[in-house]
C-alpha positions in Angstrom: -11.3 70.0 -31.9 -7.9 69.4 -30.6 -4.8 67.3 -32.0 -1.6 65.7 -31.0 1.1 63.8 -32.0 3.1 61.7 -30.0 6.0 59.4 -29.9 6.2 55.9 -27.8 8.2 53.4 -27.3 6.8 50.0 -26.8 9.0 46.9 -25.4 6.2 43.5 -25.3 7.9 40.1 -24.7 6.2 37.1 -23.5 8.1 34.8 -21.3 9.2 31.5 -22.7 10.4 30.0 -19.4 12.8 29.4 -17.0 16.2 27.7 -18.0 18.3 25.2 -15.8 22.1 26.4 -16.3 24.2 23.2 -16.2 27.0 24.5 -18.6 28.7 27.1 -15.7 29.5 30.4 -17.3 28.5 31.3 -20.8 28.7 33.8 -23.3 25.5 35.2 -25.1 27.8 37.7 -27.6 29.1 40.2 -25.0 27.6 39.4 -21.6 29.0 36.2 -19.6 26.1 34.7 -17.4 26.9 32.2 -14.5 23.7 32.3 -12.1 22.1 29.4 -12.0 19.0 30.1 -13.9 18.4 32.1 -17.1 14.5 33.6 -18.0 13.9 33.1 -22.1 11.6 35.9 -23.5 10.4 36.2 -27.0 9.0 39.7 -28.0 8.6 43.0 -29.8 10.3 46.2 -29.7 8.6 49.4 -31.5 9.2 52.8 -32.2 5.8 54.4 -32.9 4.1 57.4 -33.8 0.7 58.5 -32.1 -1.8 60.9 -34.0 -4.6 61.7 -32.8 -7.7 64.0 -32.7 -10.0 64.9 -30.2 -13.7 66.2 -29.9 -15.1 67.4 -26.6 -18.7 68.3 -25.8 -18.9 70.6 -22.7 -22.5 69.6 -21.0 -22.2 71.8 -18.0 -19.5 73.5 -15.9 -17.9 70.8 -14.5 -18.5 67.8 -17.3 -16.8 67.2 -20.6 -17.8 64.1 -23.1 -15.1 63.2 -25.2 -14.6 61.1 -28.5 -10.8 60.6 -29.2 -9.1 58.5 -32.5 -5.6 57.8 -32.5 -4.0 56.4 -35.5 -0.5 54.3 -34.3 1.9 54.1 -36.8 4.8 51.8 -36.2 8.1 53.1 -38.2 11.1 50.9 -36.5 10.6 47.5 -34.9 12.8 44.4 -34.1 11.6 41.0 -33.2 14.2 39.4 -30.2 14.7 36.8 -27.8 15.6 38.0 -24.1 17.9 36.4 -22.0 18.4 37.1 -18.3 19.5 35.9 -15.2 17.4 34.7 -12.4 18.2 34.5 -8.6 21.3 36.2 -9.0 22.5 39.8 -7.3 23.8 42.0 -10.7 21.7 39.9 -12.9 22.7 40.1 -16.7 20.4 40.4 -19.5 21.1 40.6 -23.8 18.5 40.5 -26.2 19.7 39.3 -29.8 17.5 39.7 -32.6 15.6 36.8 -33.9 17.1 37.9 -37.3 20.4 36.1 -35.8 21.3 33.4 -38.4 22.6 31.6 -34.8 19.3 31.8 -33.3 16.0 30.0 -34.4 12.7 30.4 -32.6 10.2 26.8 -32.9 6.7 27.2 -31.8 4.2 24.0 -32.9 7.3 22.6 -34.4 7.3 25.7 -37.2 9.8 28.4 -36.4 7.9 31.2 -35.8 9.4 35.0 -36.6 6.2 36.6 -36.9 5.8 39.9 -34.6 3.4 39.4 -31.5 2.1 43.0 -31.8 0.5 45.2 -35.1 2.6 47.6 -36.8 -0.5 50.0 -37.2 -3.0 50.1 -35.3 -6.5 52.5 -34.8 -8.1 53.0 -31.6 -10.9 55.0 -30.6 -12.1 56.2 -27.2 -15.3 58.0 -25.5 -14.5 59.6 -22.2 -16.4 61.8 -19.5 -13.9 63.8 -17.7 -15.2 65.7 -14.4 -13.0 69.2 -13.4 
């Protein structure tokens, strides 16, 4: 029987779409943006961490069968919408936190704030690992 724990760091967005700029240069709080398109992104951020236990069966010299669980336990995590430049050389990018009383996020006509991804999640695996 073996164990580990782990930390990871998990960054999912899903693209919205691509943005015609016709304003010029703008300001997204600290970064300016001027190219000429801007990719939206709406996603997840998450701070997690991995527990999990193992159980190997040798059946010969040169063949383990595994059965691994891994419990994933999400203890920070911030919904935000991505903005960055496309076709541009030094591209920008900010992310601001759907949180943002300035910022509202529609999908279906409801605003959505809901996270894409679980906090917590279980996942189990069987393996067969040849040395």
């Amino acid at each position: 029987m073996r164990t580990a724990a782990q930390y990871s760091y998990l960054r999912y967005y899903r693209k919205v779409g691509n943005a015609e700029n016709d304003y010029g240069k703008f300001k997204v709080e600290r970064e300016r943006f001027k190219g000429d398109e801007v990719r939206l992104s709406y996603g997840s951020r998450h701070h997690n961490l991995n527990l999990s236990g193992e159980l190997s069966i040798e059946l010969n010299r040169s063949r383990e069968l595994y059965f691994r669980g891994t419990y994933h336990y999400t203890f920070a995590s911030q919904q935000d919408v991505w903005f960055r430049e496309t076709k541009q050389w030094g591209r920008k990018d900010h992310r601001l936190p759907v949180s943002d009383s300035r910022l509202s996020v529609i999908s279906n006509d409801a605003v959505f704030n809901s996270k894409i991804t679980p906090d917590e999640t279980f996942s189990f695996t069987v393996g067969l690992m040849f040395k």
